[in-house]
PDB file as gemmi writes it, atoms N, CA and C in Angstrom:
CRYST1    1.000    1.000    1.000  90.00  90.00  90.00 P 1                      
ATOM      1  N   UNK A   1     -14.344 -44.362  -9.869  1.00  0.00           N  
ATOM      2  CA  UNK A   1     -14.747 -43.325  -8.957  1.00  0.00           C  
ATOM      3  C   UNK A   1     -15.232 -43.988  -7.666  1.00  0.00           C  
ATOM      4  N   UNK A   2     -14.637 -43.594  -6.576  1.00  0.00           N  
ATOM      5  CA  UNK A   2     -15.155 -44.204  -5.282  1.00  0.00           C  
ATOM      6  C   UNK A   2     -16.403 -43.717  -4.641  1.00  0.00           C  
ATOM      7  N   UNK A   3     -17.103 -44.310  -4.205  1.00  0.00           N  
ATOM      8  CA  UNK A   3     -18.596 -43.633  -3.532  1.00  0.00           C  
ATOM      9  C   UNK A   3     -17.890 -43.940  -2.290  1.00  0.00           C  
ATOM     10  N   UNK A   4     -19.281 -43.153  -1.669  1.00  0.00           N  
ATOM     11  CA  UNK A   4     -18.941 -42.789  -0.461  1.00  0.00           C  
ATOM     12  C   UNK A   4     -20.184 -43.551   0.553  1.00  0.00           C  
ATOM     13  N   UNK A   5     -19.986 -44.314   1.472  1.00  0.00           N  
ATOM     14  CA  UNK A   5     -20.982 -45.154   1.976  1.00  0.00           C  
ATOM     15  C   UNK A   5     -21.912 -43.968   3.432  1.00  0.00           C  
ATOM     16  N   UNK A   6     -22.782 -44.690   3.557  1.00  0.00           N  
ATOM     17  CA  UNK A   6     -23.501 -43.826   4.490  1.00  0.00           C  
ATOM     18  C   UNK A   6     -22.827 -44.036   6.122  1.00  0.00           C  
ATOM     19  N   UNK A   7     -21.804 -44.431   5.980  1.00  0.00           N  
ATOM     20  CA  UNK A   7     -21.501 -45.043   7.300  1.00  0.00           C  
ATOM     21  C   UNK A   7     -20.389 -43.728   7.603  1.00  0.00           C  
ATOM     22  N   UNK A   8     -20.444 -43.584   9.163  1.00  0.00           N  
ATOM     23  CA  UNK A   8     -19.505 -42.521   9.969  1.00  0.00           C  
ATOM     24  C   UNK A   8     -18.454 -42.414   9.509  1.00  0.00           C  
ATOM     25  N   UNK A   9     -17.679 -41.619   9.372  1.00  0.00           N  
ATOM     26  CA  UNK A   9     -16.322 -41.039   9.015  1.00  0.00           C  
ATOM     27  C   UNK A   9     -16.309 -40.497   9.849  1.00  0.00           C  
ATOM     28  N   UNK A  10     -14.591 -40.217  10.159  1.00  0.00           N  
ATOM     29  CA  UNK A  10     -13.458 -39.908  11.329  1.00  0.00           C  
ATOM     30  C   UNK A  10     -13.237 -38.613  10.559  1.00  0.00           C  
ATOM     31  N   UNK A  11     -13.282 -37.279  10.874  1.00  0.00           N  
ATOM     32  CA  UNK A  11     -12.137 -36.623  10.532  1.00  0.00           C  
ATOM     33  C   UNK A  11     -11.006 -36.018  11.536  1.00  0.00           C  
ATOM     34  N   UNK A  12     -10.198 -35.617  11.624  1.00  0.00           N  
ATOM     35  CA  UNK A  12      -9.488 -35.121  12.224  1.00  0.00           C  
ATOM     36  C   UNK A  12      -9.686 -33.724  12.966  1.00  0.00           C  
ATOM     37  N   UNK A  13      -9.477 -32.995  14.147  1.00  0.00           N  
ATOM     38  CA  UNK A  13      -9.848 -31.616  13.912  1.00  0.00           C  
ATOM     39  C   UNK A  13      -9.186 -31.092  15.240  1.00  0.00           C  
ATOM     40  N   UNK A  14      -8.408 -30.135  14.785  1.00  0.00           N  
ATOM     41  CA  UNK A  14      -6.963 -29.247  15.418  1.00  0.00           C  
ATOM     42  C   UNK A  14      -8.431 -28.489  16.368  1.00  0.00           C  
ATOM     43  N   UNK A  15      -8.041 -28.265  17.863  1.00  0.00           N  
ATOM     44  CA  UNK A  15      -8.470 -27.754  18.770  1.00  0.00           C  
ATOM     45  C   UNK A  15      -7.328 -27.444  19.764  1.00  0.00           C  
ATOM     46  N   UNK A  16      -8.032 -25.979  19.617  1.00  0.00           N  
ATOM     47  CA  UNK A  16      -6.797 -24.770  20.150  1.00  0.00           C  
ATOM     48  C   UNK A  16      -6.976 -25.095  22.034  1.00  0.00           C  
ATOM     49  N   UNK A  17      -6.291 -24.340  22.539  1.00  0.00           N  
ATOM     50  CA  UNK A  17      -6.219 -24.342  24.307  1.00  0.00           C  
ATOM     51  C   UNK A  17      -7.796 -23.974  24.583  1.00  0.00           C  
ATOM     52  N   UNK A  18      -8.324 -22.785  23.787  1.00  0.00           N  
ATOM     53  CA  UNK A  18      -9.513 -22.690  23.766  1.00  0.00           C  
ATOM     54  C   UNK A  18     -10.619 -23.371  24.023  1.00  0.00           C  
ATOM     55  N   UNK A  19     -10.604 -24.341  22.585  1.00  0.00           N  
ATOM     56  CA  UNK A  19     -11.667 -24.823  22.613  1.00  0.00           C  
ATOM     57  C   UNK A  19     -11.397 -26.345  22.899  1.00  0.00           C  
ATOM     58  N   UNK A  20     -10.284 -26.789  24.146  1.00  0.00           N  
ATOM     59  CA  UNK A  20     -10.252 -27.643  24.823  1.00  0.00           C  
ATOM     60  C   UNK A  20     -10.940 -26.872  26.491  1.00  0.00           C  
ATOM     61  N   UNK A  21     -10.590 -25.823  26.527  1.00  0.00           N  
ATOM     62  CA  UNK A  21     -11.552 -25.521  27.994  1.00  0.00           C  
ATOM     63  C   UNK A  21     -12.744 -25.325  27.677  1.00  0.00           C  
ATOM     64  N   UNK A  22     -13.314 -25.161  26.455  1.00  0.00           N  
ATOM     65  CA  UNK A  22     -14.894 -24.803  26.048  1.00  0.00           C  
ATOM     66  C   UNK A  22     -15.273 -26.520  26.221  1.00  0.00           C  
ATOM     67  N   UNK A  23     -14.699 -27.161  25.897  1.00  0.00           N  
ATOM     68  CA  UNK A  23     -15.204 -28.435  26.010  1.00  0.00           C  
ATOM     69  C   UNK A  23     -15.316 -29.178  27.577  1.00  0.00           C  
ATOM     70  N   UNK A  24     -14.173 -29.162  28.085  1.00  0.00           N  
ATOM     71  CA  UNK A  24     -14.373 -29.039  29.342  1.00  0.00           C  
ATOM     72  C   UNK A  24     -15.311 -28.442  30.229  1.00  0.00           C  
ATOM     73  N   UNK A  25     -15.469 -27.079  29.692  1.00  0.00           N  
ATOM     74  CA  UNK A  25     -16.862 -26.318  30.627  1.00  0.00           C  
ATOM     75  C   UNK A  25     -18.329 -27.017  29.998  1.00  0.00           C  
ATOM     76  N   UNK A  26     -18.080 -27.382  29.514  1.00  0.00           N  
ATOM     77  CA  UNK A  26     -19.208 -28.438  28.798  1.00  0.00           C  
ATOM     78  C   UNK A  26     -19.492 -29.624  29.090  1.00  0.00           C  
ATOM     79  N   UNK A  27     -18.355 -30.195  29.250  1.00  0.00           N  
ATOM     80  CA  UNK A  27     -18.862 -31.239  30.317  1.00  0.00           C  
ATOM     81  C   UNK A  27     -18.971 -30.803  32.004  1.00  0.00           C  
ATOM     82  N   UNK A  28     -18.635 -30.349  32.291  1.00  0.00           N  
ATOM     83  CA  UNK A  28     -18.828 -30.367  33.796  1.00  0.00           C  
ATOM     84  C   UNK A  28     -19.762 -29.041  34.000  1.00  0.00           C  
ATOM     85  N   UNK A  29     -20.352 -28.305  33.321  1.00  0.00           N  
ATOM     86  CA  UNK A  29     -21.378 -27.454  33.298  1.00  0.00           C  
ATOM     87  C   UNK A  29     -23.055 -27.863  32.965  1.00  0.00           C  
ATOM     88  N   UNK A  30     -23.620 -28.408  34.062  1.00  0.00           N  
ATOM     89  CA  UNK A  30     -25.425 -28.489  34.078  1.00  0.00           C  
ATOM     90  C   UNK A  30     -25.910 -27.288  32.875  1.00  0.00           C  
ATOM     91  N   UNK A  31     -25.612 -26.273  32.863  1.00  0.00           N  
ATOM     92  CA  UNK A  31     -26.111 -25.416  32.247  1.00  0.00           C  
ATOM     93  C   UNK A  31     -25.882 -25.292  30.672  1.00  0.00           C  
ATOM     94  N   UNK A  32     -23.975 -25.463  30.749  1.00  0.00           N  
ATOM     95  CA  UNK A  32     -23.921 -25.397  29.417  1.00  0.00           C  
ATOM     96  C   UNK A  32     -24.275 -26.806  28.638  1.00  0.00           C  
ATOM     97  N   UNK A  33     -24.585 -28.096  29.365  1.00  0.00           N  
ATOM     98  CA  UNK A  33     -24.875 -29.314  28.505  1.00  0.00           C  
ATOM     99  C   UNK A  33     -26.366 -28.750  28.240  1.00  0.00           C  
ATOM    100  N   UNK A  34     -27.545 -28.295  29.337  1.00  0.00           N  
ATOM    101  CA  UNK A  34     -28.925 -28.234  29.015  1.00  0.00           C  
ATOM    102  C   UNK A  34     -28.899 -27.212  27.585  1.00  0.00           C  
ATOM    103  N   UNK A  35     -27.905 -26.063  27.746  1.00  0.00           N  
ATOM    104  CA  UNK A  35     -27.993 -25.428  26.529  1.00  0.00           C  
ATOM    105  C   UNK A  35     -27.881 -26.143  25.567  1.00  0.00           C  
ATOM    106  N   UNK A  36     -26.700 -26.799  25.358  1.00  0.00           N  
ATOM    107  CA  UNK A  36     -26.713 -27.446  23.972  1.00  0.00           C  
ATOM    108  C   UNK A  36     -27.304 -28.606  23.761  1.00  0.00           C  
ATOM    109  N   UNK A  37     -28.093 -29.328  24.861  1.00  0.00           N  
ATOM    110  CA  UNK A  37     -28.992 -30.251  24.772  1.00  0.00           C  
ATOM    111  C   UNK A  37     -30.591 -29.686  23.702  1.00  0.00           C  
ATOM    112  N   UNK A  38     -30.280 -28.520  23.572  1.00  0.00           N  
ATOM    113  CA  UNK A  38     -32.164 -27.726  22.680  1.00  0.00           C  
ATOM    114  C   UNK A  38     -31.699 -27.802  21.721  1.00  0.00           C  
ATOM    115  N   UNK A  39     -30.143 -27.662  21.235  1.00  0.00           N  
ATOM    116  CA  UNK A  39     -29.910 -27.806  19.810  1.00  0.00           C  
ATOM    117  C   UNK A  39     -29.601 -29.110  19.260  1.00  0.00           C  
ATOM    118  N   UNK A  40     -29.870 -30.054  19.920  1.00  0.00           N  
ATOM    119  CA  UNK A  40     -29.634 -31.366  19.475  1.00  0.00           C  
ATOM    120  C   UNK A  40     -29.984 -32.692  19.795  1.00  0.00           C  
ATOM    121  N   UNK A  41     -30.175 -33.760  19.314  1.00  0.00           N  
ATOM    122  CA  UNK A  41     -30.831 -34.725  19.410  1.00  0.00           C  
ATOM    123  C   UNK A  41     -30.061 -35.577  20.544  1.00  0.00           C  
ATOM    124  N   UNK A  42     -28.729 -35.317  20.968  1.00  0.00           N  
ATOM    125  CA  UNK A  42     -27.672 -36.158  21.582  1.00  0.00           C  
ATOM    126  C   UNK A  42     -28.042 -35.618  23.091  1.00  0.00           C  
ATOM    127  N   UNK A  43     -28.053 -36.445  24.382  1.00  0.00           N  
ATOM    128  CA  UNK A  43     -28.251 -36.118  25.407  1.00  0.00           C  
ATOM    129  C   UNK A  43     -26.306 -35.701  25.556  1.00  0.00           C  
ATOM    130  N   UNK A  44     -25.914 -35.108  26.535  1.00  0.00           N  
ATOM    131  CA  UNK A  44     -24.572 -35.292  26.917  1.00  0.00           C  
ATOM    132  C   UNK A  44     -23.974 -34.971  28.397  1.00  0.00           C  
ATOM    133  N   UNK A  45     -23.547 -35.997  29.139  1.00  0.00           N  
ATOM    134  CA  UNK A  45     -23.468 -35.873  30.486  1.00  0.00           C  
ATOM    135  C   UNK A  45     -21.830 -35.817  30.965  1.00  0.00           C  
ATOM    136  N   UNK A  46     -21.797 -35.755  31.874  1.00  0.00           N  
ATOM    137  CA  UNK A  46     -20.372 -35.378  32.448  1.00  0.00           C  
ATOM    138  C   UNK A  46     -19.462 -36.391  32.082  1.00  0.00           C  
ATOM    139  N   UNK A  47     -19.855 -37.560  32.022  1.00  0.00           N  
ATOM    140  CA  UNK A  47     -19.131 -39.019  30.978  1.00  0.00           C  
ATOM    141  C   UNK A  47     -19.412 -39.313  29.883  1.00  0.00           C  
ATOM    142  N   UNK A  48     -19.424 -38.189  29.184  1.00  0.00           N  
ATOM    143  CA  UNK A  48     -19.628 -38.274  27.906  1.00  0.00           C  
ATOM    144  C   UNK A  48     -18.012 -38.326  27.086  1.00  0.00           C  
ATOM    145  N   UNK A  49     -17.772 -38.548  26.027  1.00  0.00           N  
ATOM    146  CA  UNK A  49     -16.830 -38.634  25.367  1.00  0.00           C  
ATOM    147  C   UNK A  49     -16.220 -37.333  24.856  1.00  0.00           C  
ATOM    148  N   UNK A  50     -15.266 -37.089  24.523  1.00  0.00           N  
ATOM    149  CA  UNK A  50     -14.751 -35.699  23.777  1.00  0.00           C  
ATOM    150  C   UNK A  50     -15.530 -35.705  22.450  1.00  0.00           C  
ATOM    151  N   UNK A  51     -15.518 -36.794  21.848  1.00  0.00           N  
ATOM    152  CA  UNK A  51     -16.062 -37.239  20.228  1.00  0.00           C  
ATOM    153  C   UNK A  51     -17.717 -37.332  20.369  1.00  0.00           C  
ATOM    154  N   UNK A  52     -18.094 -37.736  21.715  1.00  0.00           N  
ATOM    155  CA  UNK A  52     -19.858 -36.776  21.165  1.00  0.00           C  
ATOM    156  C   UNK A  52     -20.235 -35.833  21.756  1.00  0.00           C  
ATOM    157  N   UNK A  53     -19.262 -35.291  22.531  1.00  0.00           N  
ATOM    158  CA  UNK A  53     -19.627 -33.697  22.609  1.00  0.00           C  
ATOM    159  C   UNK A  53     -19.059 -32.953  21.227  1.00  0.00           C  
ATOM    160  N   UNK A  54     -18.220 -33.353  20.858  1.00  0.00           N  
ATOM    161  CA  UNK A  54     -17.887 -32.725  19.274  1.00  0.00           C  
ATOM    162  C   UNK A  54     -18.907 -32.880  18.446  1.00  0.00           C  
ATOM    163  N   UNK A  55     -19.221 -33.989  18.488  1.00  0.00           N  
ATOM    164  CA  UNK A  55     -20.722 -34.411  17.431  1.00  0.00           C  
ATOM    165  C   UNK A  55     -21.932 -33.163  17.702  1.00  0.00           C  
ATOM    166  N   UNK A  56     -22.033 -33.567  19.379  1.00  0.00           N  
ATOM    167  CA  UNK A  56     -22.842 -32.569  19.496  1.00  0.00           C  
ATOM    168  C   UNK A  56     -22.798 -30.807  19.161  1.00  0.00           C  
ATOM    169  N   UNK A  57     -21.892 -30.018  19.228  1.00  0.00           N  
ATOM    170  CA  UNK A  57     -22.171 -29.083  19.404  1.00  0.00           C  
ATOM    171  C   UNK A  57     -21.634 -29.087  17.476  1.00  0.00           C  
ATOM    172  N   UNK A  58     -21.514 -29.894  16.903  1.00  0.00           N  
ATOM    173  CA  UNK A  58     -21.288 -29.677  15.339  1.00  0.00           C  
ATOM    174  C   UNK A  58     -22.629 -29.948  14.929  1.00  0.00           C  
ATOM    175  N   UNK A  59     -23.329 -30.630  15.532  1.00  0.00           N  
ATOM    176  CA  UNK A  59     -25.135 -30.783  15.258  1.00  0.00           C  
ATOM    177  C   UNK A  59     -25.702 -29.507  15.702  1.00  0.00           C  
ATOM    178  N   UNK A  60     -25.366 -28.988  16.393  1.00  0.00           N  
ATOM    179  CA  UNK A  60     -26.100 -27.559  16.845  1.00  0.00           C  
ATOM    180  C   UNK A  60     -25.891 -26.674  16.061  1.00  0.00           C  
ATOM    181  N   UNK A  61     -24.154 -26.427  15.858  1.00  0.00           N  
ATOM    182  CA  UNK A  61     -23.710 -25.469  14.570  1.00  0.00           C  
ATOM    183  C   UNK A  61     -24.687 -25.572  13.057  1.00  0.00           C  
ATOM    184  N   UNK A  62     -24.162 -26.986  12.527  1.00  0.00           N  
ATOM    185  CA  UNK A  62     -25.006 -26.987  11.301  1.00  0.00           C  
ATOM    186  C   UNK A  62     -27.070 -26.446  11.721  1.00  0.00           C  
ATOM    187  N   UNK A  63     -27.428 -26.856  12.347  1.00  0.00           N  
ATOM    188  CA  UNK A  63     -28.880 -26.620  12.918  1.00  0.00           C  
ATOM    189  C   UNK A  63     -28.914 -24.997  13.291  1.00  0.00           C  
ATOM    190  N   UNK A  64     -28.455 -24.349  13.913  1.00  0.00           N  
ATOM    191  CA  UNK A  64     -27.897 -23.075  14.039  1.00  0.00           C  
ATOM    192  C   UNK A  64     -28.177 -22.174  12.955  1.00  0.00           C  
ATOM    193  N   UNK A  65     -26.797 -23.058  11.396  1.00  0.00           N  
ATOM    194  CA  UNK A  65     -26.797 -22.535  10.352  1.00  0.00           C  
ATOM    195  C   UNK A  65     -28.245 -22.088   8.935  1.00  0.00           C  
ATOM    196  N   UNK A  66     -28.602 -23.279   9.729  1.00  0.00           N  
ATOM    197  CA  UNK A  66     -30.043 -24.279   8.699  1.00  0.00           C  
ATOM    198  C   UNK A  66     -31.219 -22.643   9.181  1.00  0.00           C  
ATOM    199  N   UNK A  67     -31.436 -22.949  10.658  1.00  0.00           N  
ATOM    200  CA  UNK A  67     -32.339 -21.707  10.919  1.00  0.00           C  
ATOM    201  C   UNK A  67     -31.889 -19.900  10.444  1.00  0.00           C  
ATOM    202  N   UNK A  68     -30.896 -19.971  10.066  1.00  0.00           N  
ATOM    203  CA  UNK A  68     -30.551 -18.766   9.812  1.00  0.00           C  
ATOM    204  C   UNK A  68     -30.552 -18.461   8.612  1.00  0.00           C  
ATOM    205  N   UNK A  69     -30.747 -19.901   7.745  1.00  0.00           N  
ATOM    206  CA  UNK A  69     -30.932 -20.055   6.268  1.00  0.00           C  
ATOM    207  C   UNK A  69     -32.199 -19.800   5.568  1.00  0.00           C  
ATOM    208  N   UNK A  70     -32.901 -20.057   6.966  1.00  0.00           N  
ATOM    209  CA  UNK A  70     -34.799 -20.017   6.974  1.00  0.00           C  
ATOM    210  C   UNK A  70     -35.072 -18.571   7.173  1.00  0.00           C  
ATOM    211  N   UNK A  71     -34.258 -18.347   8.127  1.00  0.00           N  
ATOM    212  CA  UNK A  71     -35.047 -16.991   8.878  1.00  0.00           C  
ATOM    213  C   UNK A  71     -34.696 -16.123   7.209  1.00  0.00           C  
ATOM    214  N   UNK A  72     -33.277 -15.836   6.909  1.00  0.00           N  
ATOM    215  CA  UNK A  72     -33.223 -15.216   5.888  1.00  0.00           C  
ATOM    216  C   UNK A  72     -33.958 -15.441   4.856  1.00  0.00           C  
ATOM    217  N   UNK A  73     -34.483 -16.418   4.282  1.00  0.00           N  
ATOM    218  CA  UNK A  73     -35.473 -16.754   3.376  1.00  0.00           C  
ATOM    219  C   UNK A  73     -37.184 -16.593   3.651  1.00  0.00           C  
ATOM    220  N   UNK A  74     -37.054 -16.467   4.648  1.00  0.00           N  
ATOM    221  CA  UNK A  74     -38.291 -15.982   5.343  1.00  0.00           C  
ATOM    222  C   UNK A  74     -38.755 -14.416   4.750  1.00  0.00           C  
ATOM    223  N   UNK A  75     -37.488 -13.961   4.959  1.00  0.00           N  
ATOM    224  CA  UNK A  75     -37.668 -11.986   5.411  1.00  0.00           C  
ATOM    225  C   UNK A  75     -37.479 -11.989   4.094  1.00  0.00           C  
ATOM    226  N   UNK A  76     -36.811 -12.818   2.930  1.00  0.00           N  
ATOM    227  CA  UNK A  76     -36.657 -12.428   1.937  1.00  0.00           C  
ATOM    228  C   UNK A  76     -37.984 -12.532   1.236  1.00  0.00           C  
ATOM    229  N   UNK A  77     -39.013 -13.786   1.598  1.00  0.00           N  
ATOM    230  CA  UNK A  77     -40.213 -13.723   0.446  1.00  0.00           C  
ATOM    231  C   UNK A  77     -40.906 -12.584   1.231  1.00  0.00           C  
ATOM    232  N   UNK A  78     -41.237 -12.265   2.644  1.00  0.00           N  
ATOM    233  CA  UNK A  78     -42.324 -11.026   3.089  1.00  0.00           C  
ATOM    234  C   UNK A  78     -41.470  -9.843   2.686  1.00  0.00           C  
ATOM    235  N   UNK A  79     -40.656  -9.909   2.521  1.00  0.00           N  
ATOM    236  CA  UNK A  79     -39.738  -8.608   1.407  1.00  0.00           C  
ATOM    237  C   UNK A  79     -40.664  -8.402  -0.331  1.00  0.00           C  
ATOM    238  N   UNK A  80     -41.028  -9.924  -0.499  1.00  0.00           N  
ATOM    239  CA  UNK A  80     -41.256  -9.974  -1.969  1.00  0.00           C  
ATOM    240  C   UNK A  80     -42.574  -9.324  -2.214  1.00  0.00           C  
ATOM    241  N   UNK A  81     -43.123 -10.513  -0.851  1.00  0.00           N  
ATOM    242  CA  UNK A  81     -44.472 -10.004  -1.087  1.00  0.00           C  
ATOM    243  C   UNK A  81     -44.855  -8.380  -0.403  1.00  0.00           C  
ATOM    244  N   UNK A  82     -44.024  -7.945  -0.053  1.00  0.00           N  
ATOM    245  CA  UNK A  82     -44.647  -6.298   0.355  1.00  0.00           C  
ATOM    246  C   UNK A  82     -44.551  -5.716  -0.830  1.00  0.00           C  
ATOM    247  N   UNK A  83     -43.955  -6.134  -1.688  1.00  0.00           N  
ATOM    248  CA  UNK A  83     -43.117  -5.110  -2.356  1.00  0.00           C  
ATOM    249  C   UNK A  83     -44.508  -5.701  -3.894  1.00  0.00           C  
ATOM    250  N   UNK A  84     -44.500  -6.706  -3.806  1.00  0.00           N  
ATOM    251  CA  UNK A  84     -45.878  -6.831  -4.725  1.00  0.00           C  
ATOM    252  C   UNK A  84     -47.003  -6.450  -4.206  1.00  0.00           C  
ATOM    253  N   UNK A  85     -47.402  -6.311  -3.236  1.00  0.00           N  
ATOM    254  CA  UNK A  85     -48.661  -5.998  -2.399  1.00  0.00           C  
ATOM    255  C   UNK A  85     -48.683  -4.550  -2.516  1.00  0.00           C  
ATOM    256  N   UNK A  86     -47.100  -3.526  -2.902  1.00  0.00           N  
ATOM    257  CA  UNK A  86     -47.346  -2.150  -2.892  1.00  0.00           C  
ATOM    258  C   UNK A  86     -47.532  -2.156  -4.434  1.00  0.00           C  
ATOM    259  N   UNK A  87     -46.839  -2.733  -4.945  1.00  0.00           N  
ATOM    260  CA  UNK A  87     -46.981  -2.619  -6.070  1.00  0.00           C  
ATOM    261  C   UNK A  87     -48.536  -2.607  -7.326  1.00  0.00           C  
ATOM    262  N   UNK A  88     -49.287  -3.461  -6.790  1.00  0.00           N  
ATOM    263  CA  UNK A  88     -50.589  -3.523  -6.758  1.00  0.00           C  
ATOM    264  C   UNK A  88     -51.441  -2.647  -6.508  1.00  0.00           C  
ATOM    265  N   UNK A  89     -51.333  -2.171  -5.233  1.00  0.00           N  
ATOM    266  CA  UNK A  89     -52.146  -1.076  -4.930  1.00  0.00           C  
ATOM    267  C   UNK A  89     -51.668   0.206  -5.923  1.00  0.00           C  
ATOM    268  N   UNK A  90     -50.171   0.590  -5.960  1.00  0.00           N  
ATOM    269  CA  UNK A  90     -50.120   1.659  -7.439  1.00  0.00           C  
ATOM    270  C   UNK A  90     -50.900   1.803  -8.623  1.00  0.00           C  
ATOM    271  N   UNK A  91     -50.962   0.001  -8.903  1.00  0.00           N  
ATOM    272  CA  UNK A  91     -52.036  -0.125 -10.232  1.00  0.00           C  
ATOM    273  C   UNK A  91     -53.523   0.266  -9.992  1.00  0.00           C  
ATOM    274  N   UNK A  92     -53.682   0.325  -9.134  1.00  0.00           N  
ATOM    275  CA  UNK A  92     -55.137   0.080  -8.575  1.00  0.00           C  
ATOM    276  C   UNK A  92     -56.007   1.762  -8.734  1.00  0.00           C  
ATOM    277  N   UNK A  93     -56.793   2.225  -9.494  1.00  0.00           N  
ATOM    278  CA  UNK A  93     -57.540   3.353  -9.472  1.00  0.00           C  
ATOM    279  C   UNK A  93     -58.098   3.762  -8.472  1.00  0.00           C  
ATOM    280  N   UNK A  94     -57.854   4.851  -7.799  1.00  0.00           N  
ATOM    281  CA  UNK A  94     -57.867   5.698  -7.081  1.00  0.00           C  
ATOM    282  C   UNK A  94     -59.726   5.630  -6.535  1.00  0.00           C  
ATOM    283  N   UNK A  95     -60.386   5.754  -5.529  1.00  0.00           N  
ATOM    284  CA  UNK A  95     -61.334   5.632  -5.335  1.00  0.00           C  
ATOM    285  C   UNK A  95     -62.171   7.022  -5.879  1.00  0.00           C  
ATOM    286  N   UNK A  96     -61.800   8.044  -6.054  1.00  0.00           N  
ATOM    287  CA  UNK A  96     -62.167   9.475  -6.477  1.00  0.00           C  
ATOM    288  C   UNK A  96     -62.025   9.644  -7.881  1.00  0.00           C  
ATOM    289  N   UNK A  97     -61.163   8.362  -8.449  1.00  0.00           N  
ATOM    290  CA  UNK A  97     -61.324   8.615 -10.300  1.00  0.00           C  
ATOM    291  C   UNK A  97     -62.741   8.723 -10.883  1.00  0.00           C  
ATOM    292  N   UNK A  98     -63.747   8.332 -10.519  1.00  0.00           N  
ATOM    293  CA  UNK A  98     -64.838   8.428 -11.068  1.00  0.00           C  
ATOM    294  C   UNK A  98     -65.913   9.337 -10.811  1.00  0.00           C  
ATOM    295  N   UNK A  99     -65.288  10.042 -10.062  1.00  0.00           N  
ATOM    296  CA  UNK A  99     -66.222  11.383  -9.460  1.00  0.00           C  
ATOM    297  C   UNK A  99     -66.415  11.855 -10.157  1.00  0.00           C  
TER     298      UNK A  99                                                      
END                                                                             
C-alpha cells in the first residue's frame, strides 16, 4: 500500500474561458486580490503565478466551506439548546400550583 507523503502534489484542473477571465480579473484587480487576500494566508499581486492564485482562491473555498460547517453547527446546538431550555420549563410547576 503506498502512503502518501506530506509534500505538494500537482493536480491537474480543466478551466473553462470563464474561469480563465476570473483569473485574470484577479490578477490585475486591487480589489479583487484585497478580497481574496481576507480569505487567505497567500498575499497575491499582479506577478503572481496562475498556480498561486489557484492555491489561493482554493484556500478561500475550502475556508469558506469550514465556516459554513461552523455556522451550521452553531444554529444547530442553539437549536438544541432552545429546545431543552423549553423543554424544562414544561416540567417545571406552575407558580400558582400551590395556591
Amino acid at each position: 500500500m503506498a502512503m502518501l507523503s506530506s509534500s505538494t502534489q500537482r493536480k491537474s484542473l480543466p478551466l473553462s474561458d470563464r474561469d480563465l477571465r476570473d483569473l485574470d480579473k484577479l490578477r490585475g484587480s486591487d480589489a479583487h486580490r484585497a478580497a481574496l487576500a481576507r480569505y487567505t494566508s497567500t498575499t497575491i499581486t499582479e506577478t503572481s503565478s496562475e498556480a498561486a492564485i489557484l492555491n489561493a482562491i482554493f484556500e478561500a473555498g475550502i475556508r469558506a466551506v469550514r465556516e459554513q460547517v461552523e455556522e451550521q453547527g452553531y444554529a444547530q446546538m442553539a437549536a438544541e439548546r432552545d429546545y431543552d431550555q423549553r423543554a424544562v420549563a414544561r416540567r417545571r410547576r406552575p407558580s400558582w400550583a400551590d395556591e
